[in-house]
C-alpha positions as CSV (number, residue, x, y, z in Angstrom):
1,X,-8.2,30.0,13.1
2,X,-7.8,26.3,14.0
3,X,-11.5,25.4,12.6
4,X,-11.2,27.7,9.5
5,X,-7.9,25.3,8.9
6,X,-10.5,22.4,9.8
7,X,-13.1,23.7,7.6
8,X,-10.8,23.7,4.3
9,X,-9.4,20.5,5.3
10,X,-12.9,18.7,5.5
11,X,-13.9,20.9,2.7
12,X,-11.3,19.3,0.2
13,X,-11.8,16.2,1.5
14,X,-15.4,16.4,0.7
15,X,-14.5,16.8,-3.1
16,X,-12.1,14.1,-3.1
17,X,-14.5,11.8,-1.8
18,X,-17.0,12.9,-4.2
19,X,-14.6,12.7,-7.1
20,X,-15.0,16.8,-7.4
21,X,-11.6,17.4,-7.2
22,X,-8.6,14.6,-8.0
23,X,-6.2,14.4,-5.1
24,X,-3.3,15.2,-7.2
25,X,-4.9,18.4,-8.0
26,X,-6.3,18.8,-4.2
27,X,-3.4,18.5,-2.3
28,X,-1.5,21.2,-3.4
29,X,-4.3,23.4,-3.3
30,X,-5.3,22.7,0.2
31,X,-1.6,23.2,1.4
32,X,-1.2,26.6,-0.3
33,X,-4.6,27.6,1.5
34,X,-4.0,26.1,4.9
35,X,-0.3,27.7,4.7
36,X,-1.7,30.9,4.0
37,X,-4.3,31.5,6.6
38,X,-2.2,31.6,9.3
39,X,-0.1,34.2,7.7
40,X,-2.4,36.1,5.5
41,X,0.1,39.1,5.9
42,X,2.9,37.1,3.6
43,X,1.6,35.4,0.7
44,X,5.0,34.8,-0.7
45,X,6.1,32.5,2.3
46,X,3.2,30.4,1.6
47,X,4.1,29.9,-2.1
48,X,7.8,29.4,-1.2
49,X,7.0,26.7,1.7
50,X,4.1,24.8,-0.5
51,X,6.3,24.6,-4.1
52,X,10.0,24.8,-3.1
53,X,9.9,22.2,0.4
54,X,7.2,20.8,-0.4
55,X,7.7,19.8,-3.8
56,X,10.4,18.0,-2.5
57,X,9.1,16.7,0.7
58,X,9.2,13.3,-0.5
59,X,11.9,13.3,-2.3
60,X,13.3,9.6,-0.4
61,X,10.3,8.1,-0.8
62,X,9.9,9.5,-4.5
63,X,13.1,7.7,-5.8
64,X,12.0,4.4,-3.1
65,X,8.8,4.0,-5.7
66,X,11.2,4.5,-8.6
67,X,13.5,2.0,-7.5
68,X,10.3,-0.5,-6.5
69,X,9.1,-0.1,-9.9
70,X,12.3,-1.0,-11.4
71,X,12.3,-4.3,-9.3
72,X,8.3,-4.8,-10.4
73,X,9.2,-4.7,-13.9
74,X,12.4,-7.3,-13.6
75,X,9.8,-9.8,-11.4
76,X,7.0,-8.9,-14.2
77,X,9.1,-9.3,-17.8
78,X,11.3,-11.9,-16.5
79,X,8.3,-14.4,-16.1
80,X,9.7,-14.8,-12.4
81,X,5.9,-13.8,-11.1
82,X,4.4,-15.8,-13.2
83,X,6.5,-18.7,-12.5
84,X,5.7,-18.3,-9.3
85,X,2.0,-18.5,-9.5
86,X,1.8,-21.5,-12.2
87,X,4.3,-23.7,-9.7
88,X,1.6,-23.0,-6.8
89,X,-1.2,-23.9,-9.5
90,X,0.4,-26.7,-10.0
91,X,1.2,-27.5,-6.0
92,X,-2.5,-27.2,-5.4
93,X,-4.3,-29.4,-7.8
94,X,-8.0,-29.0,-8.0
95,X,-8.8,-29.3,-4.0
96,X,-10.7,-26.0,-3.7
97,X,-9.3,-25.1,-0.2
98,X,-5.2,-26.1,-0.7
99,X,-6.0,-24.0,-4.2
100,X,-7.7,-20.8,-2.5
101,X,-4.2,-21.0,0.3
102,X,-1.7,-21.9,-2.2
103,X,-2.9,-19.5,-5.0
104,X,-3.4,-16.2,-2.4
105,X,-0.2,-16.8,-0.5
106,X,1.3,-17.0,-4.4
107,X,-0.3,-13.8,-5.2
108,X,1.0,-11.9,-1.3
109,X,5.4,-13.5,-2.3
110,X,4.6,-11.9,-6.0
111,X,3.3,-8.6,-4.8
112,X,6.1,-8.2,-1.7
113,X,8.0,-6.9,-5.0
114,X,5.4,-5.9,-7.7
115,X,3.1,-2.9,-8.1
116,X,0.6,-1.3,-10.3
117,X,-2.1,-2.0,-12.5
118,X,0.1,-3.6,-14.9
119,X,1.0,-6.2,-12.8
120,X,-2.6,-6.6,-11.1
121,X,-3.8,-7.3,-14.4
122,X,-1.1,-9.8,-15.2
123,X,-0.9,-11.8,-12.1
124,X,-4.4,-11.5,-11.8
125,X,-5.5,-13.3,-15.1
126,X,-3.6,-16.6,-14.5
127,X,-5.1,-17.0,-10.4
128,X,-8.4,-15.5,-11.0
129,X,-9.2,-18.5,-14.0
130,X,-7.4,-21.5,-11.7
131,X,-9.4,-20.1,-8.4
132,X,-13.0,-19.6,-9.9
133,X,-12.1,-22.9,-12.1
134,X,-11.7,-25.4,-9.2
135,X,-15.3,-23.8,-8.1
136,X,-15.1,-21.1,-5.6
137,X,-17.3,-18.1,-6.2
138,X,-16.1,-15.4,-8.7
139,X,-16.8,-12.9,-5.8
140,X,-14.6,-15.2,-3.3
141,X,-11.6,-15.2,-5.4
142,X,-11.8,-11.7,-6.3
143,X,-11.6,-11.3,-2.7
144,X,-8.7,-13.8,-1.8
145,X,-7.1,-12.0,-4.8
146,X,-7.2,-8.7,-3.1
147,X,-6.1,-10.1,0.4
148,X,-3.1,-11.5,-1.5
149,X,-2.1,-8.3,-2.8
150,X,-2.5,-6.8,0.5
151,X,-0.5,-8.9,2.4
152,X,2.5,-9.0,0.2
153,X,2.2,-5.1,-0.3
154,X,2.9,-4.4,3.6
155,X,6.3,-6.3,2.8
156,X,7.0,-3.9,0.0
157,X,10.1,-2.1,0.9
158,X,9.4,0.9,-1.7
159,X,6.0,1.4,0.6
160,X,8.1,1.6,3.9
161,X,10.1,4.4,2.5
162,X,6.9,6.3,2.0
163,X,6.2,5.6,5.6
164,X,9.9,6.8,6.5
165,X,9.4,10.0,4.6
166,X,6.5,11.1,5.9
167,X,6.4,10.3,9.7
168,X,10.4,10.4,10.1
169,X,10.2,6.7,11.4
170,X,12.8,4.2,12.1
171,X,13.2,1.4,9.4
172,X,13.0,-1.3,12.0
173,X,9.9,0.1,13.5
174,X,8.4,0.0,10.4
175,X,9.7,-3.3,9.1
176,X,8.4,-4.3,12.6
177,X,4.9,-3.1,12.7
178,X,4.3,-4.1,8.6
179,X,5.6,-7.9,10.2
180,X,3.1,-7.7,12.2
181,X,0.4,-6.1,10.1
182,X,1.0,-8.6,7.9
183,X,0.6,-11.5,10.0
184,X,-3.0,-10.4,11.1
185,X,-4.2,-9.8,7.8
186,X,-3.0,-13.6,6.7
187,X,-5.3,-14.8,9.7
188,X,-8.1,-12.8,8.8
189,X,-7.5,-14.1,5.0
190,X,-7.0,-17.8,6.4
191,X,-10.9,-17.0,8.0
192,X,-12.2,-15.5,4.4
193,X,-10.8,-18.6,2.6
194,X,-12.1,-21.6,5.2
195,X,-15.3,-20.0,5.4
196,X,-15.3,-19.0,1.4
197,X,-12.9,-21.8,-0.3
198,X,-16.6,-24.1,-0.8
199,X,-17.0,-25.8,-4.4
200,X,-20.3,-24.2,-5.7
201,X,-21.6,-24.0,-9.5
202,X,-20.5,-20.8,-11.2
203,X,-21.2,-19.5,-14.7
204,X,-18.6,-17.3,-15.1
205,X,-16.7,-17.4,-18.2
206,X,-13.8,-16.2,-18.3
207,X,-12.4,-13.6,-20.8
208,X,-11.0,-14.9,-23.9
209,X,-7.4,-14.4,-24.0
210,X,-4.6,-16.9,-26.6
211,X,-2.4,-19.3,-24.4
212,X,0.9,-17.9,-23.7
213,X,3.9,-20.2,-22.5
214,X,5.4,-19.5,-19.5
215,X,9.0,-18.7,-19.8
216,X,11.7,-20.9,-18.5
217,X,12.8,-19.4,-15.2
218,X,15.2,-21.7,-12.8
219,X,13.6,-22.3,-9.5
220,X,16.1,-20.0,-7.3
221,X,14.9,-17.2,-9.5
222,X,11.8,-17.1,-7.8
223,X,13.4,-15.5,-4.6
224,X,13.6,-13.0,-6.0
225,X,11.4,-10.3,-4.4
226,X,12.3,-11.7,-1.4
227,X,16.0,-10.1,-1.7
228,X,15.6,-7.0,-0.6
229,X,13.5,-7.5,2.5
230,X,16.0,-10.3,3.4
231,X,18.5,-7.9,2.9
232,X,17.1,-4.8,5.0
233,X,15.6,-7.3,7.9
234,X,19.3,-9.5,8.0
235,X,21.4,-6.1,8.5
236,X,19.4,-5.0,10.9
237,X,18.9,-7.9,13.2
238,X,22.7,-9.3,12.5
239,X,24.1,-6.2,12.8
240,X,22.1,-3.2,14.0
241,X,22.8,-1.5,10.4
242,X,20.1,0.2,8.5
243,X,20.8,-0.6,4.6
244,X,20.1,2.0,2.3
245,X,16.2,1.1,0.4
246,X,17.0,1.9,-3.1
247,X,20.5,-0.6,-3.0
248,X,18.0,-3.2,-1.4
249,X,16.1,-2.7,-4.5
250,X,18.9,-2.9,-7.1
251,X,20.4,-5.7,-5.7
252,X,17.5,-7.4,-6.1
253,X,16.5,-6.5,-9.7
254,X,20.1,-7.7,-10.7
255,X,19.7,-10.8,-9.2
256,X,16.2,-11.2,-11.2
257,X,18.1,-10.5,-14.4
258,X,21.0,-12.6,-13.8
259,X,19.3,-15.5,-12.7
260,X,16.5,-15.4,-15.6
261,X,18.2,-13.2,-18.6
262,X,22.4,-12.6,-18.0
263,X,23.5,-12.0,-21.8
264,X,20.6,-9.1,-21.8
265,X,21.3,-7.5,-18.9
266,X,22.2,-4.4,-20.5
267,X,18.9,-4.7,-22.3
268,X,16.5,-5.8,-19.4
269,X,18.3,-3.4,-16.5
270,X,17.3,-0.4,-19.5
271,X,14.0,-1.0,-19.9
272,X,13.1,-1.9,-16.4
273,X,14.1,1.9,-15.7
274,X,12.4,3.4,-18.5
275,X,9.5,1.2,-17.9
276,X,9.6,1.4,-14.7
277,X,9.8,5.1,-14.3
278,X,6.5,5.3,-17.2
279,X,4.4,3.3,-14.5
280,X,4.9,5.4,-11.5
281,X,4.6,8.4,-12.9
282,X,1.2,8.9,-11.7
283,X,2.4,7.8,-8.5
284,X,5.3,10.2,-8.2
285,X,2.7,13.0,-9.2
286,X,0.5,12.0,-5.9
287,X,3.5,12.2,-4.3
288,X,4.3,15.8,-4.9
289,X,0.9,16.8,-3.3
290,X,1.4,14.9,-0.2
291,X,4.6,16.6,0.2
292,X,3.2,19.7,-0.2
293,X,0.2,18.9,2.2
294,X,2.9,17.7,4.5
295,X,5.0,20.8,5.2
296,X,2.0,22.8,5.4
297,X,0.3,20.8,8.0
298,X,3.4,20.4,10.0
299,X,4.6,24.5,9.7
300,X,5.1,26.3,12.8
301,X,2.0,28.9,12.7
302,X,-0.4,26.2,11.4
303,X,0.6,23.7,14.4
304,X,0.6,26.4,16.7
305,X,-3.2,26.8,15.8
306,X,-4.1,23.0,15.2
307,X,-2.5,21.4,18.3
308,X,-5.1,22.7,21.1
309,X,-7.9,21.8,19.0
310,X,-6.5,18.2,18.5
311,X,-5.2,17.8,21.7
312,X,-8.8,18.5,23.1
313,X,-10.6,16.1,21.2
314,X,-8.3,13.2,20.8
315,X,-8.0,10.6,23.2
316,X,-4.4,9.5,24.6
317,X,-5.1,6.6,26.3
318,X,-4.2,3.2,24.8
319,X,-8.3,2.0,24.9
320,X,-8.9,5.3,23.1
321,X,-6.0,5.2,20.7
322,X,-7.5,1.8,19.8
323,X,-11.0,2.6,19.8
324,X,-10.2,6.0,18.1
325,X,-8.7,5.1,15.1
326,X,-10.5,1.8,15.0
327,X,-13.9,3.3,14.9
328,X,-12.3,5.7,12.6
329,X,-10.7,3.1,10.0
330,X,-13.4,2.9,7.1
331,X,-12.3,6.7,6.7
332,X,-9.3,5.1,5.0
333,X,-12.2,4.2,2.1
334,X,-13.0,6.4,-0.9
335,X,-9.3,8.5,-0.5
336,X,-10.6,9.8,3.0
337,X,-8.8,11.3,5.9
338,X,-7.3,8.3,7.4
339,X,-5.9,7.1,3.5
340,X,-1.9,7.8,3.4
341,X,-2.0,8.4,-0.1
342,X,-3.9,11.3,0.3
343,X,-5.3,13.5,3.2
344,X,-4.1,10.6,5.7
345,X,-0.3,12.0,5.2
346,X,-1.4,15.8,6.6
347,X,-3.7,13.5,9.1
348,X,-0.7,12.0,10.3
349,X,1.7,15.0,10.6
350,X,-0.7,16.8,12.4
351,X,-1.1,13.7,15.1
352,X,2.3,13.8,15.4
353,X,1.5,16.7,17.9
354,X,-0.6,14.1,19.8
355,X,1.0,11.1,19.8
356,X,4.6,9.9,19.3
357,X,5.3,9.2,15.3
358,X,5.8,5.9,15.6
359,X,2.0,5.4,17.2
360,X,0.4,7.3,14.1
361,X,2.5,5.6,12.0
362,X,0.9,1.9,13.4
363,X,-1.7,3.7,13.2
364,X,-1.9,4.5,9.4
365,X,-0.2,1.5,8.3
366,X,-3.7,-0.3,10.4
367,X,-6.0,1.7,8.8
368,X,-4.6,1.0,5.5
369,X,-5.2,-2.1,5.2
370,X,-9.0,-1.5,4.7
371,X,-8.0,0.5,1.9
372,X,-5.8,-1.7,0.1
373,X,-8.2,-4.6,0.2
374,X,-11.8,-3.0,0.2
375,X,-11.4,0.5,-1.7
376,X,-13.9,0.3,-4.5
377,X,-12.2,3.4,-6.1
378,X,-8.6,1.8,-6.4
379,X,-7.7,0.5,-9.7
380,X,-7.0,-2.8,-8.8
381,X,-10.6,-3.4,-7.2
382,X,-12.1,-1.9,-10.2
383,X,-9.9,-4.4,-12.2
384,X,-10.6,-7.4,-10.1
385,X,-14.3,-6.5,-10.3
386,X,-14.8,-5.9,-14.1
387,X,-12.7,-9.6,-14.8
388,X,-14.4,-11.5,-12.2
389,X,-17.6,-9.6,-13.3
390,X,-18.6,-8.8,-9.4
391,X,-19.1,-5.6,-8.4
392,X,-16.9,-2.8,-6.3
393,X,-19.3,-2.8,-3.5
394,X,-19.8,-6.5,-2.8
395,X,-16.3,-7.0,-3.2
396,X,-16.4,-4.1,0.1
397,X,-18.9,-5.8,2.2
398,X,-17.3,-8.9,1.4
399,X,-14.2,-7.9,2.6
400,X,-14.8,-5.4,5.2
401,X,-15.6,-7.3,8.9
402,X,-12.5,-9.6,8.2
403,X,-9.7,-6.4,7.4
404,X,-12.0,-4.5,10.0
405,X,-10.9,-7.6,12.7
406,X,-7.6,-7.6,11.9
407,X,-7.1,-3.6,11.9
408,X,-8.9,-3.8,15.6
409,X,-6.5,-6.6,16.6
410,X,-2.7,-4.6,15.1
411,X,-4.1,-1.3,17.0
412,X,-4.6,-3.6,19.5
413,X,-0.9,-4.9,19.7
414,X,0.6,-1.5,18.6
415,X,-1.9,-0.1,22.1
416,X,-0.1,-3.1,24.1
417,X,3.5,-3.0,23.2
418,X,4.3,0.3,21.8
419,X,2.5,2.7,23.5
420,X,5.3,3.5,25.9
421,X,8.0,3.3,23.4
């Protein structure tokens, strides 16, 4: 039964890959097979398990994103991210390499708070123009662009809920391991922009769009989406205390708004949720099937099945836990097995069996960083490609051996200093 459960598994990752089948569609059809087979005998414990637990599964990390989005959208209207990226601009000059640093590590503080399209698309038109304008290659900055985002997102606190939802992980193991993820992707980026950040001739043009002017936004504004990760890290390392995510969050949308727009607070805090709510939608949806996928990945009768055939082909030695999932990591790429937001999340319940949580969580969070940065099917690489006017795929092998390097090195790190934890 264990490689019939296999079979479907691969089977509807096959049409995800191939763009068959969306994954907010495929997950909860996969989890009401794979919950099934064990049990043919009682359909109705399927249906129950898949749509009443696991619809709700991810419940946490469900109002996390909410909250995150309500932060986005107080950083985004406020002018506090844009702020941010013009004073860089402006800190740089026209020195292609102090540009290419300055502008990316802009880009990673604006994105520790913002998410979506929306705010891709926003950030991304005012350092896209400034990086290709000082001279660096259109498929460079697309590229530092993307590293930017990266970074800053594994300091999103609304994306270490998801990670605390779905592996049952302590916060300050997270916080820890995205700290150190993060630190490894900026060296890998500081290696793409040395070897990158070169003046060269370009005939890009960039897309007309009028002149806007910037709002006025005081200078301790742009703190901002640093709040809530000071918040979370300073209660925990002054006082062992694990503060609640979603107050992190609200805390640090009201300091946006007082700091920027106090007499419309009323206003601003309203459509920040509305707003904010509207943009993750398609988020919370994805969400929904990963719950689903979850609890039927992780039920009794399907782990009875699933652990010996795991157990017999994974390695549990630190080398192989490296090389493993190393080896493995493009499979993060085109919503594969190893992509969190997707089949990666029943991946990682069933290696729960395997290894302790907190190693397949490292794990993931390692993996993932391919697919933030080199995914040509996310939105924001299909963005970045169509302004820049580069293509998905470069923008992949362009990409690739640096976030490969620096996934090798955090498995690496998590092999060295966590595996007895």
């Amino acid at each position: 039964m264990g490689w019939v459960i296999l079979l479907v598994f691969l089977v509807f990752a096959v049409l995800m890959y191939t763009k068959k089948l969306s994954a907010i569609l495929a997950l909860p059809m996969m989890a009401l097979l794979i919950a099934y087979l064990p049990n043919p005998g009682a359909p109705l414990d399927a249906i129950t398990l898949v749509f009443g637990t696991g619809a709700t599964r991810l419940a946490s990390a469900m109002m996390n994103a909410i909250f995150g989005a309500i932060l986005a959208y107080v950083v985004y209207s406020t002018g506090i991210a844009e702020t941010i990226v013009k004073k860089a601009a402006e800190l740089a000059g026209d020195k292609t390499l102090p540009v290419a640093l300055i502008m990316t590590l802009a880009t990673a503080i604006a994105f520790i708070a913002l998410g979506g399209l929306g705010s891709i698309i926003m950030v991304g038109t005012l350092v896209l123009p400034i990086l290709i304008g000082v001279g660096i290659r259109p498929l460079a900055a697309a590229s530092m662009f993307l590293l930017g985002i990266s970074i800053g997102g594994l300091w999103n606190v609304a994306n270490w809920g998801f990670y605390q939802s779905v592996l049952q992980v302590p916060m300050e193991t997270i916080s820890s391991f995205a700290t150190t993820n993060a630190l490894l992707l900026a060296i890998a980026t500081l290696a793409y922009i040395i070897v990158n950040a070169r003046p060269r001739r370009t005939t890009w043009a960039m897309p007309t769009k009028p002149p806007t002017e910037a709002p006025s936004v005081p200078g301790y504004a742009l703190i901002t989406p640093l709040i809530p990760v000071a918040i979370l890290l300073g209660f925990q390392f002054i006082g062992g205390i694990s503060f609640d995510i979603n107050a992190a969050l609200t805390i640090g949308a009201l300091y946006g708004i007082l700091t920027t727009r106090p007499r419309q607070i009323l206003n601003t805090l309203g459509a920040a949720i509305t707003e904010g709510i509207k943009n993750v939608a398609p988020v919370l949806g994805l969400m929904v099937g990963i719950g689903m996928a979850v609890v039927a990945l992780t039920a009794e009768p399907v782990k009875a099945v699933m652990t010996p055939l795991l157990s017999a082909v994974v390695p549990k030695s630190p080398l192989g836990y490296v090389l493993f999932f190393g080896l493995l990591s493009p499979l993060a790429l085109y919503r594969g097995p190893l992509n969190l937001y997707g089949l990666g999340a029943g991946v990682g319940a069933i290696l729960t069996s395997v290894y302790q949580p907190h190693l397949v969580m490292g794990a993931l969070m390692s993996t993932g960083m391919i697919q933030g940065v080199c995914d040509p099917t996310n939105t924001h690489n299909a963005w970045t490609a169509g302004f820049t006017k580069t293509d998905v795929n470069d923008i992949l092998k362009a990409t690739l051996p640096y976030v490969f390097a620096a996934t090798l090195a955090a498995l690496a790190v998590i092999a060295v200093t966590r595996w007895a934890a």
